[in-house]
N, C-alpha and C positions, 0 to 999 in steps of 0.2 A: 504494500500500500504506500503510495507515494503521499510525502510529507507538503501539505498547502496550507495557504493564510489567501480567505475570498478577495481582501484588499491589496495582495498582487500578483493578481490572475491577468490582468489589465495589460492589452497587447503579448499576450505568451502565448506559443505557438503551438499546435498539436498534431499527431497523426493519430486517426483512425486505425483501429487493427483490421478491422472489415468497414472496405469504402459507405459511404453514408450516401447515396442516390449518385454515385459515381466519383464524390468525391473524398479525398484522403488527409488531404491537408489544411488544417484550422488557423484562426486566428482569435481571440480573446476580443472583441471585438467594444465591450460593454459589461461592467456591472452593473446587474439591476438592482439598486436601491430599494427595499423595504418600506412601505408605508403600514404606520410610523417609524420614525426612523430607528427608534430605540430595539426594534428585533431587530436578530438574524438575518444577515444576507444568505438566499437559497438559489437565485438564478442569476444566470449571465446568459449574453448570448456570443454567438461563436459564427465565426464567417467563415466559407468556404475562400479559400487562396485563390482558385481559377475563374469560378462560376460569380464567387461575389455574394452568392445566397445566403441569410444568415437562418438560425435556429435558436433557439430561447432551452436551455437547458439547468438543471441542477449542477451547482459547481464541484458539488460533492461526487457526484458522475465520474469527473475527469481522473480521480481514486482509481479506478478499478481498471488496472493492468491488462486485463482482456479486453478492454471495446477503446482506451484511448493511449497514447504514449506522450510522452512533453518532447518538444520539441520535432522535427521534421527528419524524420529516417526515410 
């Protein structure tokens, strides 16, 4: 289990282990902000490198060694 902090996940890069609609390589695109501010941050969103497309996920996701890796292998 890979070691994070939600507050800097912000522009850090990812790969997929299995391509996500074709694509493999991420970008940290956005933290989304909690309303009120005083919880937990739980989602970011993440952009495709080629297509641009973004997705809205759990940052706690990016943990798990089977579906993501940091950085661009």
């Amino acid at each position: 289990m890979t070691s994070l902090h939600p507050k800097k996940l912000l522009l850090t890069k990812w790969t997929a282990v299995q391509p996500l609609d074709k694509q493999k390589h991420f970008v940290v695109t956005k933290v989304v902000l909690p309303e009120p501010p005083v919880e937990k941050i739980e989602w970011i969103e993440i952009e495709a490198v080629y297509t641009k497309h973004t997705r809205t996920i759990r940052w706690r996701d990016l943990r798990d060694v089977t579906v993501w890796r940091q950085g661009w292998l």
